[in-house]
DSSP file (Angstrom, degrees, kcal/mol; ACC not computed):
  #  RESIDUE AA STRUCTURE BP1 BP2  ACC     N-H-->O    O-->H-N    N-H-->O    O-->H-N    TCO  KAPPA ALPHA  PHI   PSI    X-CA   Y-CA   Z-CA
    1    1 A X     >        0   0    0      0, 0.0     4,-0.9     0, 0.0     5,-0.2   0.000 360.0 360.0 360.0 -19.7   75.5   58.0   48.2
    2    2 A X  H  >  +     0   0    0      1,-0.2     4,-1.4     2,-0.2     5,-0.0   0.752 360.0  62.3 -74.4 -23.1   72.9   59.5   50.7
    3    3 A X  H  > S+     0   0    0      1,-0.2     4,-1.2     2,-0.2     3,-0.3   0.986 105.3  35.6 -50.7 -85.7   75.9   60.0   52.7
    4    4 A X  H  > S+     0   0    0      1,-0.3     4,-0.9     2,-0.2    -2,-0.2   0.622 112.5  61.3 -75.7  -2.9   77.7   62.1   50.7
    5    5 A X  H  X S+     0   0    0     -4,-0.9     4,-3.7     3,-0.2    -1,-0.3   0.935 107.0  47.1 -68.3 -51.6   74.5   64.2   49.4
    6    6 A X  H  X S+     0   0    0     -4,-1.4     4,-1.7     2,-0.3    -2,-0.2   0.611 109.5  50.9 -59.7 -27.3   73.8   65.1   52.5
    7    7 A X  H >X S+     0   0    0     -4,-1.2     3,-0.8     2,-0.2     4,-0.5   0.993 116.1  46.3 -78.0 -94.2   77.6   66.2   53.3
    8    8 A X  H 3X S+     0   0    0     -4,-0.9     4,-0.9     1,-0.3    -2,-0.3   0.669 113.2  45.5 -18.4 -73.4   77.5   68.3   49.9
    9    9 A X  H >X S+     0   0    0     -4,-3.7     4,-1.8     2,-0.2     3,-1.0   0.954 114.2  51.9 -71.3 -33.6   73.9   70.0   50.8
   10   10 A X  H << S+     0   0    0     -4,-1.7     4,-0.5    -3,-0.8     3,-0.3   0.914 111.7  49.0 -27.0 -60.1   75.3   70.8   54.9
   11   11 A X  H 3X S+     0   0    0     -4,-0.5     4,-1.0     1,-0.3    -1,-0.3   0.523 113.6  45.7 -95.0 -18.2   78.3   72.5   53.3
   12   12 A X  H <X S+     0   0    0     -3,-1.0     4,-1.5    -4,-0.9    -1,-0.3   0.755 116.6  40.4 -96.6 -13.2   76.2   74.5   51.0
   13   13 A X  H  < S+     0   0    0     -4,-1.8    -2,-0.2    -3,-0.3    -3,-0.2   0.419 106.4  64.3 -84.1  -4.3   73.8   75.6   53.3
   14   14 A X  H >> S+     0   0    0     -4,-0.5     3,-1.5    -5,-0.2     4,-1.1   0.840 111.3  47.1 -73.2 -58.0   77.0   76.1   55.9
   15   15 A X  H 3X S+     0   0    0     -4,-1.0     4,-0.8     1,-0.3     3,-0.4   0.944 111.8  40.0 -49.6 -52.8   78.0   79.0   53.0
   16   16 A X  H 3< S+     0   0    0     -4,-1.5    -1,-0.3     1,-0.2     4,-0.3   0.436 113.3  61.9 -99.5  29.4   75.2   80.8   52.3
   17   17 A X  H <> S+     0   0    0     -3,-1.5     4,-2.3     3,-0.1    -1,-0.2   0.759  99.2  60.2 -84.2 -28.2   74.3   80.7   56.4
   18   18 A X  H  < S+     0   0    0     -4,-1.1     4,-0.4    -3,-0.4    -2,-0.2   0.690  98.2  48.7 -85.6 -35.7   77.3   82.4   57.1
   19   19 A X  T >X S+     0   0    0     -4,-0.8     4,-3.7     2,-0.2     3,-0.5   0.800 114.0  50.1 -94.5 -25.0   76.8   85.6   55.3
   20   20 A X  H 3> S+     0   0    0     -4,-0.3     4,-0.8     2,-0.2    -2,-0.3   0.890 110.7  47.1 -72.3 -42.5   73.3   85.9   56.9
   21   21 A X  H 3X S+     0   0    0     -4,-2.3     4,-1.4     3,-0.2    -1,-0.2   0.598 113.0  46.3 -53.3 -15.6   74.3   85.4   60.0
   22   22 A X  H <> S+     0   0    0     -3,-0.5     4,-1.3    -4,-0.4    -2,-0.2   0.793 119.2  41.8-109.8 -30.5   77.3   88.0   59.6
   23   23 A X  H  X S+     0   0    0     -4,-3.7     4,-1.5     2,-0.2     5,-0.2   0.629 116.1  54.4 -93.6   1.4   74.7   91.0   57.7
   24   24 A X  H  X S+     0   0    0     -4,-0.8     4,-2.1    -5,-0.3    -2,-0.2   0.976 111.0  44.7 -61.4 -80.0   72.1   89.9   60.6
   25   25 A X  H  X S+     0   0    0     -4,-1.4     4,-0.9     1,-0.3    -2,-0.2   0.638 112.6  48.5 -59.6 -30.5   74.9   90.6   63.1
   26   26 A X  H >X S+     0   0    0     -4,-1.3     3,-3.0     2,-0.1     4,-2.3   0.989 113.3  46.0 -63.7 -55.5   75.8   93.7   61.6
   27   27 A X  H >X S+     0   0    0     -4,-1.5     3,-5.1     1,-0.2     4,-0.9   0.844 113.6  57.4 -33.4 -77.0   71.9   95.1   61.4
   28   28 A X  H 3X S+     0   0    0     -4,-2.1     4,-1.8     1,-0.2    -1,-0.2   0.428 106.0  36.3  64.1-120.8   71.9   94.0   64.4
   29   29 A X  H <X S+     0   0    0     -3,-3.0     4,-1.8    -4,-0.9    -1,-0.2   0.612 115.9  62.6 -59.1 -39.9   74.9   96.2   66.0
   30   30 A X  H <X S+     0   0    0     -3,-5.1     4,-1.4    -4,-2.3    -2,-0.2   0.754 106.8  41.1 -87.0 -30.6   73.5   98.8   63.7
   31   31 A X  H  X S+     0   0    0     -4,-0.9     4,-3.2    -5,-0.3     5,-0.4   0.938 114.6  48.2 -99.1 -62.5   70.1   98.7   65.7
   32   32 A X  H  X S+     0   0    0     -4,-1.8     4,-2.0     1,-0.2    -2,-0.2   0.825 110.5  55.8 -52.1 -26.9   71.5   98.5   69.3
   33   33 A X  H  X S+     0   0    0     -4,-1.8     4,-2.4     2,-0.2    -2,-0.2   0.978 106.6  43.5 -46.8 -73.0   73.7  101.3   68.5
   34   34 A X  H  X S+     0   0    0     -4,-1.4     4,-3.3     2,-0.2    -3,-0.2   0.913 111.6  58.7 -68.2 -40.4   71.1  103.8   67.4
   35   35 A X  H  X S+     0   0    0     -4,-3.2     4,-3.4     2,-0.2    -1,-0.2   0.968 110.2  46.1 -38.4 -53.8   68.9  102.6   70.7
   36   36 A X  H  X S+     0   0    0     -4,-2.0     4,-2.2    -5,-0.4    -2,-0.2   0.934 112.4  49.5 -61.2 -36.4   72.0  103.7   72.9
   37   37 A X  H  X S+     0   0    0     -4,-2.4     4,-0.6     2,-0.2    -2,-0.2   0.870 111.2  45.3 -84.4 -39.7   72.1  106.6   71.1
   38   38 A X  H >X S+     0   0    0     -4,-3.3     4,-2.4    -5,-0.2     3,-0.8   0.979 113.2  54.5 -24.2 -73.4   68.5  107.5   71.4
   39   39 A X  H 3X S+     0   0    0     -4,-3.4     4,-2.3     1,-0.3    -2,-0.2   0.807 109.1  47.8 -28.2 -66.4   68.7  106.6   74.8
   40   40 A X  H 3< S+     0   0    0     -4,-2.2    -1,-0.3     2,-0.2    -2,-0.2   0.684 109.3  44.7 -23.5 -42.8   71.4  108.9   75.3
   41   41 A X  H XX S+     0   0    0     -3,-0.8     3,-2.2    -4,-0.6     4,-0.9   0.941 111.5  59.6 -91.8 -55.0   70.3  112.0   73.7
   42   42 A X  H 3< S+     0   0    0     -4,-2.4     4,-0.3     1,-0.3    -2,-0.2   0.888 116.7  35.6 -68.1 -31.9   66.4  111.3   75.8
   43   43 A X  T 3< S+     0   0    0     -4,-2.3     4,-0.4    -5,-0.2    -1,-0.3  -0.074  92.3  91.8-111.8  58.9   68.4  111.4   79.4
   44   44 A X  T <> S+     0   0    0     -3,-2.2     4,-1.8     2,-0.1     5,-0.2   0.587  84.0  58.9 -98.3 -25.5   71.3  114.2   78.4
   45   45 A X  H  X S+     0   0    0     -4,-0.9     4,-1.1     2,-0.2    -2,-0.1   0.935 107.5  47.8 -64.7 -44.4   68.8  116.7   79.8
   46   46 A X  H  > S+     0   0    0     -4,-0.3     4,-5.9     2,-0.2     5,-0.3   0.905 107.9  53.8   3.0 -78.7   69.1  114.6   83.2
   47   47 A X  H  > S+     0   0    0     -4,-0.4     4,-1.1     1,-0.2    -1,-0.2   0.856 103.4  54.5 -56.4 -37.6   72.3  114.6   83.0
   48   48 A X  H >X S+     0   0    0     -4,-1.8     4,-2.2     2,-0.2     3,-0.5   0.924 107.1  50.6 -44.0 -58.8   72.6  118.4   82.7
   49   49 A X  H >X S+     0   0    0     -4,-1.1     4,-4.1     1,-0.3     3,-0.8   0.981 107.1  52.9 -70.8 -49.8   70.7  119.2   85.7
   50   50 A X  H 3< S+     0   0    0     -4,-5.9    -1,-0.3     1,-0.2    -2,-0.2   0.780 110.2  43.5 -57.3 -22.6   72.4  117.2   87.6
   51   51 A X  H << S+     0   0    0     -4,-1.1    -2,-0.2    -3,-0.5    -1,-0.2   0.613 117.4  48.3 -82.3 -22.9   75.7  118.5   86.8
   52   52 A X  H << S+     0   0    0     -4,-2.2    -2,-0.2    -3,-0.8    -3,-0.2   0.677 117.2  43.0 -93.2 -26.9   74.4  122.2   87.0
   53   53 A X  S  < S+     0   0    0     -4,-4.1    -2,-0.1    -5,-0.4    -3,-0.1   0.513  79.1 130.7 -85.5   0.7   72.6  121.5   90.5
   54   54 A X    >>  -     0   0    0     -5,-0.4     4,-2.1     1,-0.1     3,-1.1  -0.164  68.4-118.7 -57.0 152.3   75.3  119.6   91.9
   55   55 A X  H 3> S+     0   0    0      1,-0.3     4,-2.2     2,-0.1     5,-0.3   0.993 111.0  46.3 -62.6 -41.9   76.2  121.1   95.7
   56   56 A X  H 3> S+     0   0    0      1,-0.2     4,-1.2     2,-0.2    -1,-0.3   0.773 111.9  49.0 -78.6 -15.6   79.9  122.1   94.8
   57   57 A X  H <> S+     0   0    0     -3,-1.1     4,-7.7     3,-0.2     5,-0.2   0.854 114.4  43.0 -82.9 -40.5   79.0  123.8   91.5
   58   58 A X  H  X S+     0   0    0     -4,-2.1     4,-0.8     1,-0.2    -2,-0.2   0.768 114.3  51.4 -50.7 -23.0   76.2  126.0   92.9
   59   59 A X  H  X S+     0   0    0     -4,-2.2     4,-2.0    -5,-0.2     5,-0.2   0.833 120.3  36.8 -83.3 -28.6   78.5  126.7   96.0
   60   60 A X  H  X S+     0   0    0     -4,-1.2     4,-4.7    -5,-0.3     5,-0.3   0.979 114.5  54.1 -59.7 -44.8   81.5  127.8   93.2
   61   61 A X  H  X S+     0   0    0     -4,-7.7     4,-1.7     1,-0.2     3,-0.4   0.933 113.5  42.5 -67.0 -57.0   79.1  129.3   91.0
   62   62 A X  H >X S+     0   0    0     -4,-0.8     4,-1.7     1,-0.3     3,-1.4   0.778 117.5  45.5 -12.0 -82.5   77.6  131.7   94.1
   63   63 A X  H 3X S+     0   0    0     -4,-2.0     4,-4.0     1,-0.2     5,-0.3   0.833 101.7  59.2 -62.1 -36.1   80.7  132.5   95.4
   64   64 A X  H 3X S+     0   0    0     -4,-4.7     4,-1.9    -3,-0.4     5,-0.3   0.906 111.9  52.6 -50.2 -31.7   82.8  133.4   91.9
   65   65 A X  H <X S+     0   0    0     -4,-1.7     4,-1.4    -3,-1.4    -2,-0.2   0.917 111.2  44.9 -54.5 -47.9   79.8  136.2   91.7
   66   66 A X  H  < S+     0   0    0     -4,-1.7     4,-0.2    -5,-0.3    -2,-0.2   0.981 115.1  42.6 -43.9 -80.1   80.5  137.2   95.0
   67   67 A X  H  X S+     0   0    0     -4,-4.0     4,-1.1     1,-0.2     3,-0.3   0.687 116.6  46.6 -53.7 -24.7   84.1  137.4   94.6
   68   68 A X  H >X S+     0   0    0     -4,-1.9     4,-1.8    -5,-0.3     3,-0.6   0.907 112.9  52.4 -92.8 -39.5   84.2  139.2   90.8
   69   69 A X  H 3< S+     0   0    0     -4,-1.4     4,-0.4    -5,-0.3    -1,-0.2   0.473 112.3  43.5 -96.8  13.6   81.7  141.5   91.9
   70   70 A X  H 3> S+     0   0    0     -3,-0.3     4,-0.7    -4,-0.2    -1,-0.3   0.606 117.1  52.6 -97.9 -37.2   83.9  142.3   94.9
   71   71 A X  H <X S+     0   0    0     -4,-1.1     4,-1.4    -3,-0.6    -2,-0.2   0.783  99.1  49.8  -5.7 -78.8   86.4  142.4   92.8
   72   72 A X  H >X S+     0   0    0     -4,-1.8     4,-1.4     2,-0.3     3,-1.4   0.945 110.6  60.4 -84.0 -52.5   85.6  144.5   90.2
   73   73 A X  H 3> S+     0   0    0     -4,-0.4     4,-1.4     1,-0.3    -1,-0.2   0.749 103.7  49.5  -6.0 -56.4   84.6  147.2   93.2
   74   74 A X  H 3< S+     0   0    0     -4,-0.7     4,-0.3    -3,-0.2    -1,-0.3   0.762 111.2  46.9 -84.1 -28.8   88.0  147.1   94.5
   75   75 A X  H XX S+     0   0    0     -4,-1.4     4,-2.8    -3,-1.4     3,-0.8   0.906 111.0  55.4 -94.1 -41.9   89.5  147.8   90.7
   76   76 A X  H 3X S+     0   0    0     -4,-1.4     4,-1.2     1,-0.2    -2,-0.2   0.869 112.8  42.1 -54.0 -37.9   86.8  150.8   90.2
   77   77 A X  H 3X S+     0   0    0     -4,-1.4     4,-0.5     2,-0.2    -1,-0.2   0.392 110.6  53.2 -77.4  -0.7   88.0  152.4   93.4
   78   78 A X  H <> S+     0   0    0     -3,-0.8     4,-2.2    -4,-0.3    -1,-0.2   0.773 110.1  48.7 -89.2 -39.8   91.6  151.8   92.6
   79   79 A X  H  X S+     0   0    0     -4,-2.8     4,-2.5     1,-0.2     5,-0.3   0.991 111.8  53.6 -63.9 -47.7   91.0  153.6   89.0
   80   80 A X  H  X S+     0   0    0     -4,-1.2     4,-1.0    -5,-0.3    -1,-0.2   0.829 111.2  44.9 -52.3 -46.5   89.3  156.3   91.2
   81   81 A X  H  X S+     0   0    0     -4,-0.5     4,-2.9     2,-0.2    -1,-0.3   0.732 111.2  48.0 -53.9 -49.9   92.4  156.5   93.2
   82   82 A X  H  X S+     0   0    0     -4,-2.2     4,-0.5     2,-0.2     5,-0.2   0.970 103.7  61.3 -58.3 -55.2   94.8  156.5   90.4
   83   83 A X  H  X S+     0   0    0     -4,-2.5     4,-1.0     2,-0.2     3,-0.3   0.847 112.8  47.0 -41.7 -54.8   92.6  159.4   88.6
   84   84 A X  H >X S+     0   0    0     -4,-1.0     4,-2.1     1,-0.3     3,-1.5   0.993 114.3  37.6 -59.1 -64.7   93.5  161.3   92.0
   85   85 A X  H 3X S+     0   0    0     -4,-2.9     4,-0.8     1,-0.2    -1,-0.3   0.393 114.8  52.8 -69.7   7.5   97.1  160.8   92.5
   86   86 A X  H 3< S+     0   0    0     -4,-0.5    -1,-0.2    -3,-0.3    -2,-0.2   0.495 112.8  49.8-123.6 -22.0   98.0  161.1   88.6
   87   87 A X  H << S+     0   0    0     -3,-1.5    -2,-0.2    -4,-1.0    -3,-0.1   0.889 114.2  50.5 -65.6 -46.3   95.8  164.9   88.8
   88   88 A X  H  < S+     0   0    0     -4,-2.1    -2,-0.1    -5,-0.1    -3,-0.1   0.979  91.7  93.6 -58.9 -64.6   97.9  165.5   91.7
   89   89 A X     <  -     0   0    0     -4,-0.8    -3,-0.1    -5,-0.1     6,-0.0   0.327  40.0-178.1 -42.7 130.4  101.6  164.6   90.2
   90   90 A X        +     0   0    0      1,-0.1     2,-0.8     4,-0.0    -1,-0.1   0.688  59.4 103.9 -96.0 -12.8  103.9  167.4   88.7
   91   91 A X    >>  -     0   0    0      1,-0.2     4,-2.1     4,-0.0     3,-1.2  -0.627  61.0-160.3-102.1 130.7  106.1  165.0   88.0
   92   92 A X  H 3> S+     0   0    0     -2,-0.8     4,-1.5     2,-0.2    -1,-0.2   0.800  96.3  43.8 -66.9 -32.4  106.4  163.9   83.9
   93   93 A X  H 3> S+     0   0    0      1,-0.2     4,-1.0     2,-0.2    -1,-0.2   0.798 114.0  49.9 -34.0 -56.3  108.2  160.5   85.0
   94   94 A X  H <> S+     0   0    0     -3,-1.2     4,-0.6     1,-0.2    -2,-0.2   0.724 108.3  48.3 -72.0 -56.9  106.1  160.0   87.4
   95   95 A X  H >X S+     0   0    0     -4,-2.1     4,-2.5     2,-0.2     3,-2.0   0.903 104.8  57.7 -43.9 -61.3  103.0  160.5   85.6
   96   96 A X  H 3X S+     0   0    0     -4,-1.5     4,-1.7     1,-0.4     5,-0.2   0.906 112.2  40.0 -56.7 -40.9  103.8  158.3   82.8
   97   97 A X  H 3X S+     0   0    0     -4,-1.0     4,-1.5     1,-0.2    -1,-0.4   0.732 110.7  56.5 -80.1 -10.3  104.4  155.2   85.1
   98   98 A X  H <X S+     0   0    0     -3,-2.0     4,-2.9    -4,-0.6     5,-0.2   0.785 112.2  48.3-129.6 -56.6  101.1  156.2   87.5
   99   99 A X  H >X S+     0   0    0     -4,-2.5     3,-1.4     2,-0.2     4,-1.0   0.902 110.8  50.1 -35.3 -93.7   99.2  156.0   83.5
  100  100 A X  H 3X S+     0   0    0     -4,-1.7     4,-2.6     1,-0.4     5,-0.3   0.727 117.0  40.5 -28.9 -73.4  100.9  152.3   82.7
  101  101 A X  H 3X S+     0   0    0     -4,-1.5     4,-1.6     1,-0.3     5,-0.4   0.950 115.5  49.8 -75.8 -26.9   99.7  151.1   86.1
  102  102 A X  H <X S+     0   0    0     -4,-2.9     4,-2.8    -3,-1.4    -1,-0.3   0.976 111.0  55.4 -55.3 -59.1   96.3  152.9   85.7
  103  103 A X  H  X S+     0   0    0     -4,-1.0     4,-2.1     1,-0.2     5,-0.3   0.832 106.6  45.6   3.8 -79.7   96.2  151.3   82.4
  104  104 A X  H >X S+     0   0    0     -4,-2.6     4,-3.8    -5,-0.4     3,-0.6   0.943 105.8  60.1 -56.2 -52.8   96.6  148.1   83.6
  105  105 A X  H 3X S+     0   0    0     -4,-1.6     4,-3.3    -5,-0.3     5,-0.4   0.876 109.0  43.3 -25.9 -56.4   94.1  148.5   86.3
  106  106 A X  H 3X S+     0   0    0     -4,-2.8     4,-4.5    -5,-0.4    -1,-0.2   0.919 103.9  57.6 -69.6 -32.6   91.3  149.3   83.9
  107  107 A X  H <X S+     0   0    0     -4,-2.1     4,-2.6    -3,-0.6    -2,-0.3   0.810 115.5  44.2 -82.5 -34.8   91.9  146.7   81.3
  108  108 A X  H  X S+     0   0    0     -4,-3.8     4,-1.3    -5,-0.3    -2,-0.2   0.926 114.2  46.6 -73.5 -28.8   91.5  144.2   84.8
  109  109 A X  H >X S+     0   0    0     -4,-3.3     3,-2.6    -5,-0.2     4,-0.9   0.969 119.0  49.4 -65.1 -67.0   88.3  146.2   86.1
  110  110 A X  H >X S+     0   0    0     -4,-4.5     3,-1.8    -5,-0.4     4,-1.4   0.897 117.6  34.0 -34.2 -65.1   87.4  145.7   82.1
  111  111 A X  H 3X S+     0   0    0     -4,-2.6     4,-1.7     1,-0.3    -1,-0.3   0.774 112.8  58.0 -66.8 -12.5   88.0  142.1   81.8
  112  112 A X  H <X S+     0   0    0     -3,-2.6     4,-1.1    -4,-1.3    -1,-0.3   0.523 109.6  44.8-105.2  -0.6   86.9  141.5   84.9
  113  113 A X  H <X S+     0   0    0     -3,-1.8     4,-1.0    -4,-0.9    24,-0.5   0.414 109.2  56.8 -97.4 -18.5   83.3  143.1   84.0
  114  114 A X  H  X S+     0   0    0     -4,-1.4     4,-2.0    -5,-0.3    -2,-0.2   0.774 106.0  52.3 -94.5 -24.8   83.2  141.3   80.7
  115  115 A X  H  X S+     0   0    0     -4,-1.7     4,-1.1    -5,-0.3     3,-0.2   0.953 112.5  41.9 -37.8 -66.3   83.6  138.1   82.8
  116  116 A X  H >X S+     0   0    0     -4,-1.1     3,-1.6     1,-0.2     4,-1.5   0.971 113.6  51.6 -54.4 -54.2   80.7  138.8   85.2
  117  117 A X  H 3< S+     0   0    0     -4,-1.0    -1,-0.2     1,-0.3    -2,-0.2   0.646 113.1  45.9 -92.9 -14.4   78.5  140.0   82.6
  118  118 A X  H 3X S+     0   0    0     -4,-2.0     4,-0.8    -3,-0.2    -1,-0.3   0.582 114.6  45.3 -37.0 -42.1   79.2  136.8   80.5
  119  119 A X  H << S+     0   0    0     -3,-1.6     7,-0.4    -4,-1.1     6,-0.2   0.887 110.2  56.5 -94.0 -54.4   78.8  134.3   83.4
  120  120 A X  T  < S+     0   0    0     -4,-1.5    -2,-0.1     1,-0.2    -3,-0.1   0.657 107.1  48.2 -66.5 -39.8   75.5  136.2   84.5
  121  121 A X  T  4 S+     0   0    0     -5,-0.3    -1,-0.2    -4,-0.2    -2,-0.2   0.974  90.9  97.7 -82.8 -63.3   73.9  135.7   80.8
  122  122 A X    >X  -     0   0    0     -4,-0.8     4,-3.6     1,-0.1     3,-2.4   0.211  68.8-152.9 -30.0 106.1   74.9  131.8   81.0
  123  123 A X  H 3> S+     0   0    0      1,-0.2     4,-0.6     2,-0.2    -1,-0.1   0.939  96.0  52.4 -64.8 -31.0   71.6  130.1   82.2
  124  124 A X  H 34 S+     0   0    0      1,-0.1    -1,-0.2     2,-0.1    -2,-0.1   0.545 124.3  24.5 -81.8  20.8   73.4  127.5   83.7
  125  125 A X  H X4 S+     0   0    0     -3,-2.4     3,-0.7    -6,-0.2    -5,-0.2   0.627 115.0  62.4-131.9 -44.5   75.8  130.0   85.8
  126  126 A X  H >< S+     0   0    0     -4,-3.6     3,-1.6    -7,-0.4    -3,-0.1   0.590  87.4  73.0 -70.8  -1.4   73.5  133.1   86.0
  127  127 A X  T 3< S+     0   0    0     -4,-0.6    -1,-0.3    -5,-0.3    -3,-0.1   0.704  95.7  51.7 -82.0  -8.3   71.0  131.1   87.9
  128  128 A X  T <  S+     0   0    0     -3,-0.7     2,-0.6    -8,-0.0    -1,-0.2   0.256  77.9 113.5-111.5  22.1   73.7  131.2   91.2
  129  129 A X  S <  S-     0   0    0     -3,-1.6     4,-0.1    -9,-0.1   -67,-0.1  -0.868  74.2-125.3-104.4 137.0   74.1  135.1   91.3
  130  130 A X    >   -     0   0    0     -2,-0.6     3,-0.9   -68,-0.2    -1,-0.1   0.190  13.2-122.8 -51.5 166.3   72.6  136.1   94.3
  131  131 A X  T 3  S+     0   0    0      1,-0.2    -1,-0.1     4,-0.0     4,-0.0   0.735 110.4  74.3 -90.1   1.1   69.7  139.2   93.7
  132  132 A X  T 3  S+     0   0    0      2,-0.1     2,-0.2     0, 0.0    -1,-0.2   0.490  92.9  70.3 -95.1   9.6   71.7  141.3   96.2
  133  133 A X  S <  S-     0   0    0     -3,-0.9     2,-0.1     1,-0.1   -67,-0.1  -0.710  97.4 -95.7-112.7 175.0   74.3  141.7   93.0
  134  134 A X        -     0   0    0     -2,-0.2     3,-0.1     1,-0.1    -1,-0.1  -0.299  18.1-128.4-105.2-179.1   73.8  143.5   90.1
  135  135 A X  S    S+     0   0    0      1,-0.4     2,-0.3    -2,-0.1   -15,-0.1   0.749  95.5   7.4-114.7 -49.5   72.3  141.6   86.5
  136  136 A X  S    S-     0   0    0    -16,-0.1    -1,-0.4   -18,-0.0     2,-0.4  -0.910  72.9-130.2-138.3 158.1   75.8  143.5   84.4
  137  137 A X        -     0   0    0    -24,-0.5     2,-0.5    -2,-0.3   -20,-0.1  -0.844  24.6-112.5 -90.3 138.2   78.5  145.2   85.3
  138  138 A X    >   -     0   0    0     -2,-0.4     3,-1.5     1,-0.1   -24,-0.1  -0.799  17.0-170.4 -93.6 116.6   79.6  148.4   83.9
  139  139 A X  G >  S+     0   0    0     -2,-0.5     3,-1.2     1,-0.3    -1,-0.1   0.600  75.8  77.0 -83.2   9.7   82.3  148.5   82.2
  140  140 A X  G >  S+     0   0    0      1,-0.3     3,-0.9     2,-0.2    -1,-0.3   0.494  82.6  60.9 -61.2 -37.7   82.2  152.0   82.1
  141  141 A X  G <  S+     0   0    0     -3,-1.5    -1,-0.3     1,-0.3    -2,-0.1   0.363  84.6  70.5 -86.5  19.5   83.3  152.8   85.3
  142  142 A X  G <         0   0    0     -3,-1.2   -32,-0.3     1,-0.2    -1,-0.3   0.019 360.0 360.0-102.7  22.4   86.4  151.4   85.2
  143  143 A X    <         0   0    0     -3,-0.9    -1,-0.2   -34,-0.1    -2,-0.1   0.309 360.0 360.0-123.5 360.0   87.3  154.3   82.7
């Protein structure tokens, strides 16, 4: 009969092991999870820097500065141009289409001034505009 006592307390202490072992495993789960995720969150600042000081985004960010504010040069002196040859014209056809492409022209000097002056602001972008460029653009002269 010691036999089968013993059989009969195993199998009830086999039951109520099982559900402590399975809300054990969850806590657990529950506790290494929120560690990783600490963890995480204390080296995302790391991770940042490294991703904003990496060689090839500091060489993009530099040169995109370059290039829009070269850019945006070439579209103020095109408007400037335009301004001329559209004073000049006598002809009403001619005018209208010499408008349309001025137009267009300005709304790219424009966008292309709300770009820089966007990217410039960005601490992780403005940090890579050279000082020999300007801090904003104006969109004002593209008018």
């Amino acid at each position: 009969m010691s036999y089968r006592r013993d059989v009969h307390e195993a199998e009830g202490n086999f039951y109520w092991s099982l559900p402590k072992i399975f809300f054990a495993t969850i806590i657990g789960l529950f506790v290494l999870g929120s560690a990783l995720g600490i963890g995480s969150l204390i080296l995302q600042p790391g991770r940042i820097v490294n991703k904003t000081l990496d060689a090839d985004n500091v060489i993009t960010n530099y040169e995109w500065f370059h290039d829009a504010n070269g850019n945006y040069l070439a579209r103020v002196a095109q408007v400037k141009q335009f301004k001329g040859l559209l004073g000049a014209e006598t002809d009403a056809q001619e005018k209208s289409r010499l408008r349309i492409d001025m137009a267009a022209i300005q709304q790219s000097c424009r966008d292309l001034s709300r770009r820089y002056n966007a990217n410039s602001e960005k601490m992780n972008r403005g940090i890579f505009r050279s000082h020999d460029l300007p801090d904003q653009l104006n969109s004002g002269e593209c008018e």
